[in-house]
C-alpha positions as CSV (number, residue, x, y, z in Angstrom):
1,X,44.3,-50.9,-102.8
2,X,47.6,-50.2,-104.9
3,X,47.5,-47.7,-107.7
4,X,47.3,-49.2,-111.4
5,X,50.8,-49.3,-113.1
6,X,51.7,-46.5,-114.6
7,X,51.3,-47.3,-118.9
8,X,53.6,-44.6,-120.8
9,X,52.8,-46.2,-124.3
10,X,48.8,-47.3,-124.5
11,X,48.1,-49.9,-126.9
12,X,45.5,-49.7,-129.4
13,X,41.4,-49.5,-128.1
14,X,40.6,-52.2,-127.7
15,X,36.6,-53.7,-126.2
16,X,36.5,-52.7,-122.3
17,X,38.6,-49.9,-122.9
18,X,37.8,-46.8,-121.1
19,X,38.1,-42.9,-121.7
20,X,39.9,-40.8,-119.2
21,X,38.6,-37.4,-118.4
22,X,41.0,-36.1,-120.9
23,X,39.8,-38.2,-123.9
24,X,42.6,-40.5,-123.8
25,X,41.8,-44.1,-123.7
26,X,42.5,-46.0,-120.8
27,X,42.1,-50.1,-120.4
28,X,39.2,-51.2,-117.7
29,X,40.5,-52.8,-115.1
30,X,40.0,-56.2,-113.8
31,X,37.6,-56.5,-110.8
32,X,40.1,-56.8,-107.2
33,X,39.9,-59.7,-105.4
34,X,39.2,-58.1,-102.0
35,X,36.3,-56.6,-103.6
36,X,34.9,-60.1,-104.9
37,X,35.6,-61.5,-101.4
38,X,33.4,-58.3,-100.0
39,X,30.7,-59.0,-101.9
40,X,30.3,-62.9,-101.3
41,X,30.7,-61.8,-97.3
42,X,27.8,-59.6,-97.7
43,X,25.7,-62.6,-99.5
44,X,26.6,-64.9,-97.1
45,X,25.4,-62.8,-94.0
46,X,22.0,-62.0,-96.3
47,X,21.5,-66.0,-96.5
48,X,22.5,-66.2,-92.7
49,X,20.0,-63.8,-91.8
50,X,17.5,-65.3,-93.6
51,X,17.5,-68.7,-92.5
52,X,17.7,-67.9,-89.1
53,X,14.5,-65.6,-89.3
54,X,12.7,-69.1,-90.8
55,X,14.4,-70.9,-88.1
56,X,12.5,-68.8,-85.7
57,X,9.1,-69.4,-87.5
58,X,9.3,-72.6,-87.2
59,X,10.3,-72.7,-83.6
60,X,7.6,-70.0,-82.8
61,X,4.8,-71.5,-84.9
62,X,3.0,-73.9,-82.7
63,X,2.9,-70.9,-80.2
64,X,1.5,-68.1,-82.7
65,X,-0.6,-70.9,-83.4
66,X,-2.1,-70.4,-79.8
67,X,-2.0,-66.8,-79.8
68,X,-4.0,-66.7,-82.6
69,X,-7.0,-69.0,-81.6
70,X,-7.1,-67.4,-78.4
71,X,-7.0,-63.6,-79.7
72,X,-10.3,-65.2,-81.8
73,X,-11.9,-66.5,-79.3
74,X,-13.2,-65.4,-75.8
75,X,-11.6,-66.8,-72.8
76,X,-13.7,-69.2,-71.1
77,X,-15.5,-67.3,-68.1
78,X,-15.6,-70.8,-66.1
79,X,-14.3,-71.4,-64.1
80,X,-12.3,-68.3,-63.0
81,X,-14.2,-66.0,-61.1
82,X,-14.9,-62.6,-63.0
83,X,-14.6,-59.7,-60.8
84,X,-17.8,-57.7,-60.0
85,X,-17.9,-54.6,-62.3
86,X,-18.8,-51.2,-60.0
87,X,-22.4,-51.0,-58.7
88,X,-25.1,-49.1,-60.4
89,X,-28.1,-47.6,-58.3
90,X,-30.6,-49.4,-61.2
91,X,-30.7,-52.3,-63.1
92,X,-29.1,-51.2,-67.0
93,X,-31.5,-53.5,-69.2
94,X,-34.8,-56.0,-67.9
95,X,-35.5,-59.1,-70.2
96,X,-39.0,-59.4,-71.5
97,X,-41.2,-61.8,-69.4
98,X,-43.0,-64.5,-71.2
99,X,-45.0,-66.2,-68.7
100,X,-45.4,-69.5,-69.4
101,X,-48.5,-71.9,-68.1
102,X,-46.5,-74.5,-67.0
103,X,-42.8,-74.8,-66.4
104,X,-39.9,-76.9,-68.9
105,X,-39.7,-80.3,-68.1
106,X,-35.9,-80.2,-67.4
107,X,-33.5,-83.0,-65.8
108,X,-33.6,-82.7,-61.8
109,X,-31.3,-81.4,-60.0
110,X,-29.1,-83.2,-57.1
111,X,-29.7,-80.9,-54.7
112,X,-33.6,-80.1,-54.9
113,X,-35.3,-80.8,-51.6
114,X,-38.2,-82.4,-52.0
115,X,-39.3,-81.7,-48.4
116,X,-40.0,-78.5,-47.4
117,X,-40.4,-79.4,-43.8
118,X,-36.5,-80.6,-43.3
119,X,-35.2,-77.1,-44.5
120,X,-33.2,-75.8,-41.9
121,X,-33.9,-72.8,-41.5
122,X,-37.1,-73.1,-42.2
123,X,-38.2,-70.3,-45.1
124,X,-41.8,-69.0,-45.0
125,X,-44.3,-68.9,-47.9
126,X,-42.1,-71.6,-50.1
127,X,-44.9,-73.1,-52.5
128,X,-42.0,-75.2,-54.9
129,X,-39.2,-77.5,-53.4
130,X,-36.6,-75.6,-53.5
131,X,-32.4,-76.1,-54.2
132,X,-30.0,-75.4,-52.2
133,X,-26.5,-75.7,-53.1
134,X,-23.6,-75.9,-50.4
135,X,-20.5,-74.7,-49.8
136,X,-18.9,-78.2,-50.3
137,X,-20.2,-79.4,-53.1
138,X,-21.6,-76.8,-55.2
139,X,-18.6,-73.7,-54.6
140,X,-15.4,-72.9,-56.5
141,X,-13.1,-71.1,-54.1
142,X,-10.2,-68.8,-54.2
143,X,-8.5,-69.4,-52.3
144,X,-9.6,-72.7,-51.7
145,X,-11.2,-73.8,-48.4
146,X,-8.3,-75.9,-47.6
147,X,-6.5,-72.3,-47.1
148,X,-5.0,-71.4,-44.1
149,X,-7.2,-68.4,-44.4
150,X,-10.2,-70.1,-43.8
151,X,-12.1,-71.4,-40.5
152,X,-13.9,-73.9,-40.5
153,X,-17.2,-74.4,-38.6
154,X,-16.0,-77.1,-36.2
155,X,-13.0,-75.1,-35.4
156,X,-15.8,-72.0,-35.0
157,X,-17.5,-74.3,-32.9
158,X,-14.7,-75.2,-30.5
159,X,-14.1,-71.6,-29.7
160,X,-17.3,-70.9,-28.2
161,X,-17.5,-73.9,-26.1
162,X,-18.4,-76.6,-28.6
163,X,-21.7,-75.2,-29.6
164,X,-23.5,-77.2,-32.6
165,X,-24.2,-76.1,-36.2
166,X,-26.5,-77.7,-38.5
167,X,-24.7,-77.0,-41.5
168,X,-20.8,-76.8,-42.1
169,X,-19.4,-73.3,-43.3
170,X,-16.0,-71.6,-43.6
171,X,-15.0,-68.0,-41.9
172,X,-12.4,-65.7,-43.1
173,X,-10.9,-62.0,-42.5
174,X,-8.6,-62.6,-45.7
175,X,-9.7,-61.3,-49.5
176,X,-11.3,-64.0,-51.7
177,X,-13.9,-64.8,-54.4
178,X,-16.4,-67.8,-54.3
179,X,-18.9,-69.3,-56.4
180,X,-22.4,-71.4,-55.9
181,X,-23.1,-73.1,-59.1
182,X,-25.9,-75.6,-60.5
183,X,-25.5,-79.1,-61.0
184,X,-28.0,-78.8,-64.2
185,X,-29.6,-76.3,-66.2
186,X,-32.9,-74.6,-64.8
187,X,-36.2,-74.5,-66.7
188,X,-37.1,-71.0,-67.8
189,X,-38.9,-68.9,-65.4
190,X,-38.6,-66.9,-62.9
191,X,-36.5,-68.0,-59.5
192,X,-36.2,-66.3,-55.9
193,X,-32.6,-66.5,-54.9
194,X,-31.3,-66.4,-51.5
195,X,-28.0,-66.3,-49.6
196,X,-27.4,-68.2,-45.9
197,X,-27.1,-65.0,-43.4
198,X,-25.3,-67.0,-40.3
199,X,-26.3,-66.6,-37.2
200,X,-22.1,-66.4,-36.2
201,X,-19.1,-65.2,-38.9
202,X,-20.9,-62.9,-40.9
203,X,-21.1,-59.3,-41.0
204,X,-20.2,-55.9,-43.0
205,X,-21.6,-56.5,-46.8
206,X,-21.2,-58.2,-49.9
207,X,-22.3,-57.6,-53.8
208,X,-23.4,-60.5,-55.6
209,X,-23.5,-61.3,-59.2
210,X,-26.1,-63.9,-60.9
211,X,-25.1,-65.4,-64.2
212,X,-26.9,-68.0,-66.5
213,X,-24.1,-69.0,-69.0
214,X,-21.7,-66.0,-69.4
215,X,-24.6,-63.5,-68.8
216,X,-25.2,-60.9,-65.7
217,X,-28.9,-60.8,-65.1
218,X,-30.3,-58.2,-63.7
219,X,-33.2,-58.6,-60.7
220,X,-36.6,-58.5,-61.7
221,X,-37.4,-57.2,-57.7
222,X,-34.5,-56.6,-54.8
223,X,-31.2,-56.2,-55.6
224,X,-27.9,-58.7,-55.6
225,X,-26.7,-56.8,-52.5
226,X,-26.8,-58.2,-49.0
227,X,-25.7,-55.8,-45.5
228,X,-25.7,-59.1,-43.4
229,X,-27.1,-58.9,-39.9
230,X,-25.3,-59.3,-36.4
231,X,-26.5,-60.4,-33.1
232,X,-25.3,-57.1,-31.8
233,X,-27.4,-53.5,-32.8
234,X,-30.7,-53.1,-32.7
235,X,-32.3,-55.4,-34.9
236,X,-30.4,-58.2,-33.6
237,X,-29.9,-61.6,-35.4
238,X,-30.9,-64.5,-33.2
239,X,-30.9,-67.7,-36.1
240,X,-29.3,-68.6,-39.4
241,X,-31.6,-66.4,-42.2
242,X,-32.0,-66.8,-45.9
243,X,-31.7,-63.8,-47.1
244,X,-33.0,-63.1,-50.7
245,X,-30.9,-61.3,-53.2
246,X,-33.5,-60.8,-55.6
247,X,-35.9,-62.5,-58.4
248,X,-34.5,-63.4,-61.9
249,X,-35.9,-64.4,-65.2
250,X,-34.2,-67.7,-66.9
251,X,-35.0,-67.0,-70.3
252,X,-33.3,-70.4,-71.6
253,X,-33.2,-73.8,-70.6
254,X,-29.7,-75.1,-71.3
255,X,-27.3,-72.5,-69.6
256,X,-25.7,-73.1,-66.2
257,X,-27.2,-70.7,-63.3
258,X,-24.1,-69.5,-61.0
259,X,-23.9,-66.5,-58.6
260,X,-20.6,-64.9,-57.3
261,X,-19.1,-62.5,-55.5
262,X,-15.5,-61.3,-53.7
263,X,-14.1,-59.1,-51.0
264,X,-11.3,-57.5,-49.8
265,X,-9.8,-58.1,-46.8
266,X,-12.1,-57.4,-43.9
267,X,-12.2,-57.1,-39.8
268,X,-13.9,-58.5,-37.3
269,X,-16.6,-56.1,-38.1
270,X,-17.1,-57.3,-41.6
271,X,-16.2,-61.1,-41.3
272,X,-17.4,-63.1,-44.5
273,X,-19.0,-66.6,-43.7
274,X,-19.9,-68.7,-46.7
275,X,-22.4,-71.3,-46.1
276,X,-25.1,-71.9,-48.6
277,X,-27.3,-70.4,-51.6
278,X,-31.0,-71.3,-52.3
279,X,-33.2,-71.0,-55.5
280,X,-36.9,-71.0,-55.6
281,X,-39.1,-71.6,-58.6
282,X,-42.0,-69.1,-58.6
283,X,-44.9,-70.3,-60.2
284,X,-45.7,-69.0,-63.7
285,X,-48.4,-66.5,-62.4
286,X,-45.6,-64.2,-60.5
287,X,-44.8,-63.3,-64.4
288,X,-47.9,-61.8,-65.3
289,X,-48.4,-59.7,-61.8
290,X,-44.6,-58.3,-62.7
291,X,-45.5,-57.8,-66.4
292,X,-47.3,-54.5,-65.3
293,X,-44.9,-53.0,-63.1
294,X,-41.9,-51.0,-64.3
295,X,-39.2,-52.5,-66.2
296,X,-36.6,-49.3,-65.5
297,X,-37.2,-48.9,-61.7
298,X,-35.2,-50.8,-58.5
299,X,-38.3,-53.2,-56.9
300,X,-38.9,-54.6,-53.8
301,X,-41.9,-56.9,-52.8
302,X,-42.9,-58.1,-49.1
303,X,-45.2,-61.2,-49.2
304,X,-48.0,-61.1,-46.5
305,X,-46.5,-64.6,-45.3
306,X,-43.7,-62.2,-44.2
307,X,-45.8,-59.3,-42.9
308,X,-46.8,-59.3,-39.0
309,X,-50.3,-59.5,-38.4
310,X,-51.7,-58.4,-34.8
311,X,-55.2,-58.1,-33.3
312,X,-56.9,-60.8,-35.5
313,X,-58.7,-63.3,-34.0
314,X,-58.7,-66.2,-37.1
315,X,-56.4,-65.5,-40.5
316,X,-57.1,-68.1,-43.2
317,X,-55.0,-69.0,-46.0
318,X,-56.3,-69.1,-49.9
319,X,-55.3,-70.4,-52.7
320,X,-58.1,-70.2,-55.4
321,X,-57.2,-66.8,-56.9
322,X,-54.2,-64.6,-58.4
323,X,-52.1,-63.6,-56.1
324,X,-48.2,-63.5,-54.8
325,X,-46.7,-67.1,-54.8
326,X,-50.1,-68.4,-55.5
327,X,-51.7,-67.7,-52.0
328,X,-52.7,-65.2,-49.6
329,X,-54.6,-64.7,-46.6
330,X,-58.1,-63.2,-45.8
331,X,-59.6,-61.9,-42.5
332,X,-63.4,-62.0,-42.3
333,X,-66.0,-59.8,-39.9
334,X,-63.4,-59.0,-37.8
335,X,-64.6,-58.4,-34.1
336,X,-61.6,-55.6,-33.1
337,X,-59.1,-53.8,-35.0
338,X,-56.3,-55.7,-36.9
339,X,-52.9,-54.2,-38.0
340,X,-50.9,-56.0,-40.9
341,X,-47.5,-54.4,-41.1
342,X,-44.8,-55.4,-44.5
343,X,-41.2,-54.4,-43.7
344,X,-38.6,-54.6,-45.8
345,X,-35.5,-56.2,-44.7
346,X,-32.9,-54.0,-46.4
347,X,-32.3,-50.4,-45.8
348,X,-33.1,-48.3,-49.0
349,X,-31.5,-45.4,-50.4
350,X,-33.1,-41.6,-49.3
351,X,-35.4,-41.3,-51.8
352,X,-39.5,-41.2,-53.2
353,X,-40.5,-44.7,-53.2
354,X,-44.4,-45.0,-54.8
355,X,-45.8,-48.3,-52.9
356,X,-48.4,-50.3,-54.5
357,X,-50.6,-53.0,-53.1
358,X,-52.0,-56.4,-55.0
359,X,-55.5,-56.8,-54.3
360,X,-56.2,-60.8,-55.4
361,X,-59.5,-61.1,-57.4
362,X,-61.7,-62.8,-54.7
363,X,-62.2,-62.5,-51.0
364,X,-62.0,-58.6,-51.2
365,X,-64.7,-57.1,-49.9
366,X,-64.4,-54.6,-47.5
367,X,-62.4,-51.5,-47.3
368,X,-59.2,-50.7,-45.7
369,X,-56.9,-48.0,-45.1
370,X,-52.6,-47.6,-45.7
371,X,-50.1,-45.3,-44.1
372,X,-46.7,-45.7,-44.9
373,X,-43.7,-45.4,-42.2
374,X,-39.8,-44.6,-42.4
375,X,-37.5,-46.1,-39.6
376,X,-40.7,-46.4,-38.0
377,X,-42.5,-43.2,-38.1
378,X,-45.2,-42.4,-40.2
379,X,-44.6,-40.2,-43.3
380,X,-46.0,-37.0,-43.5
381,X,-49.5,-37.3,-45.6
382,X,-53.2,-39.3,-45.0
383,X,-53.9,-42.5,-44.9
384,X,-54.8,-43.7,-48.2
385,X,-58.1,-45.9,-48.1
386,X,-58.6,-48.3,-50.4
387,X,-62.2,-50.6,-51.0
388,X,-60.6,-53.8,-52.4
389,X,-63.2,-55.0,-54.5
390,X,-62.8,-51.9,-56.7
391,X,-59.3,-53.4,-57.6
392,X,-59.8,-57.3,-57.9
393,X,-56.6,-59.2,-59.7
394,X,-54.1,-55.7,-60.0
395,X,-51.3,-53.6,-58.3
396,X,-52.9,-50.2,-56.7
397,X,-50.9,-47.4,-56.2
398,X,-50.7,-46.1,-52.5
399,X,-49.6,-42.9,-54.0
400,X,-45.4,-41.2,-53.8
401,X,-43.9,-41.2,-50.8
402,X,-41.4,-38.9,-49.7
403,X,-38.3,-40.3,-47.7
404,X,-35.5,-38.4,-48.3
405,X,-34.9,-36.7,-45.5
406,X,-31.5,-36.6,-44.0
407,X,-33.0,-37.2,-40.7
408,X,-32.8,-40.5,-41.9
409,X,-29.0,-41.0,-42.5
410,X,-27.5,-42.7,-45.4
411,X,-30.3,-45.0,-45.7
412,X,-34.0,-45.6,-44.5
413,X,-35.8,-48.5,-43.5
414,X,-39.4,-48.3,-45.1
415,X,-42.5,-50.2,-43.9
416,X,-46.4,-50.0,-45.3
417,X,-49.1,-50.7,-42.6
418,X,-52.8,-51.9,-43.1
419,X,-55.4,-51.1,-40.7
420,X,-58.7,-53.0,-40.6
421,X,-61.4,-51.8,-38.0
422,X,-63.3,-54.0,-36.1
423,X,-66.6,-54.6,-36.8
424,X,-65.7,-54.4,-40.7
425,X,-68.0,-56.9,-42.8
426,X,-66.6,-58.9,-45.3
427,X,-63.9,-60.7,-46.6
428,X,-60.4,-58.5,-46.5
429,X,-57.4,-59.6,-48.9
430,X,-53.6,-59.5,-47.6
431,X,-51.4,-60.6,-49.9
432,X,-48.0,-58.7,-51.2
433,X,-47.0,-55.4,-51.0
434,X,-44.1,-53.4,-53.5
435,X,-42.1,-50.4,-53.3
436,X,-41.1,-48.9,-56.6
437,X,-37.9,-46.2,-56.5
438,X,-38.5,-43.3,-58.6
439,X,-35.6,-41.3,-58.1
């Protein structure tokens, strides 16, 4: 910018006049025009700025929009596959059973079969008609079964020399996620659910999870974990198995039942074979003979129509009094020495397991004795005996038994035996018998 010019003779004051620093009057200057240009420059890039920032809002809205309902609400959990949180040793919460007299009239589902008989494989002590849902109509599948991944049953089939399956099922080594789920809500109650062990493809183990709606339930008895069997080891597999993952409460009547669960990628060791699920309605008095057991403690329950029974000459069935699945069985006057043996299918952790016994509330009158066995030896300790008709229509405790030796391993396969001498007289109860963890 130039210097003013130079004024030797000021005129008189006159309004915008200035004062020097030496008191002398100066006149005020007109503003530049390169400082008027400045200015407008900064004004324009002020408005510039500011309508592109609107610009952007309104390009961006519909998508905030978006962001904003979703960061409001929760993402729908179907029907991607939640992954299964880390495994605790005990259930973190039981619902409150309410039994109920007689179960919700509810909309039937597709898949009920209405014939015990034409299950395949057969499944002992079913009182209900049960549902089973299959791997092609009921499953959600990542990756889906059309995967290279997977193998197909007929492809199974053809390897070992065109063998025949009476259900379809897929195979696969590679990492996945699957999930069973129901055609229509369930009635509350209580339900038995259990997973198809195949006889071929299936080995190593898998955690399950059971929802109704977007809730984890937790099992009433067992636990959602499965270690499936082989046709190799000891306690070989020689037929397709349902294998039950444990007993849950419904407590509503309009939320979806589902049960998932996912691997890694496995071996030939630990091969994953999804075939498919079953659900069985228990009838409303299994509420009442769980209402007294405890709430905070892993379960497990053998039914006598799974128990072996040797030496007994004639076992009837009954079904006129309390007891597990609304039947047991009675021996009566036996002639020689019987020996009723409940095993549990799963190994259990090394622990102190109290076992309890349900004596019905008729056809229990004689007296009978209980040892207890791990991996078939008995546990150090007497044989408890026990006259039944001092216990009609409860649980009796067969006292704390100790299995956590290491001798055992990692885990322990425990088994209860009764033994009734011949010549007893009298009616004698076998119905269900529990293990309770207490560790």
């Amino acid at each position: 910018m130039q210097d003013a010019p130079h004024q030797k003779h000021p005129p008189d004051i006159q309004d915008g006049d200035i004062q020097n620093a030496n008191g002398i009057q100066e006149k005020s200057l007109p503003d530049h025009p390169h400082t008027t240009s400045l200015a407008w420059i900064k004004w324009l890039i002020i408005i510039l700025a500011l309508a592109t920032i609107a610009f952007l809002i309104w390009w961006f809205f519909p998508l905030m929009q978006q962001w904003l309902r979703s960061a409001q609400q929760p993402t729908p959990s179907f029907p991607t596959i939640t992954p299964l949180p880390t495994r605790t040793p005990r259930p973190t919460s039981t619902p409150t059973i309410e039994p109920t007299p007689t179960m919700t009239s509810m909309p039937p589902s597709a898949y009920v079969v209405a014939d015990i008989a034409l299950l395949d494989p057969p499944l002992p002590g079913l009182f209900n008609p049960p549902i089973v849902l299959n791997e092609d109509k009921n499953v959600i599948a990542s990756p889906d079964f059309t995967h290279p991944q997977w193998y197909s049953s007929a492809r199974i089939a053809e390897q070992l020399g065109n063998i025949e399956f009476p259900e379809a099922y897929y195979a696969t080594f590679g990492a996945g996620q699957v999930a069973w789920v129901m055609d229509v809500p369930l009635a509350s109650g209580l339900y038995e659910i259990y997973v198809l062990d195949t006889l071929y493809s299936s080995a190593g183990s898998l955690d399950f999870k059971v929802r109704l709606g977007s809730r984890d339930l937790q099992p009433l008895l067992g636990q959602p974990r499965l270690n499936y069997r082989s046709s190799q080891g000891e306690n070989a597999q020689y037929s397709d198995l349902w294998r039950s993952i444990g007993v849950y409460y419904l407590d509503n009547n309009f939320d979806i039942l589902s049960i998932y669960t996912e691997w890694t990628v496995r071996d030939e060791f630990s091969i994953v074979a999804i075939d498919r699920v079953l659900i069985e309605p228990l009838p409303a008095s299994a509420a009442s003979m769980l209402a007294s057991l405890p709430a905070d403690r892993l379960k497990y329950l053998v039914d006598d129509l799974n128990a072996s029974i040797d030496g007994a000459e004639l076992i009837l069935p009954v079904q006129d009094a309390l007891a597990w699945g609304d039947q047991f069985q009675i021996a009566t006057n036996p002639n020689k020495d019987i020996k009723v043996t409940w095993k549990l299918e799963e190994a259990l952790p090394l622990g102190k397991y109290e076992v309890i016994a349900w004596i019905p509330s008729a056809h229990n009158k004689a007296g009978v004795t209980y040892r207890v066995l791990a991996n078939d030896q008995f546990l150090e300790g007497e044989p408890i005996l026990i006259n039944q008709v001092n216990y009609p229509g409860q649980w009796v405790s067969l006292k704390v038994w100790d299995a956590s030796s290491p001798v055992y391993g990692n885990s322990v396969n425990l088994s209860a035996q009764m033994d009734i001498k011949g010549g007893t007289l009298g009616d004698i109860a076998i119905d269900a018998i529990g293990f309770i963890q207490q560790d």
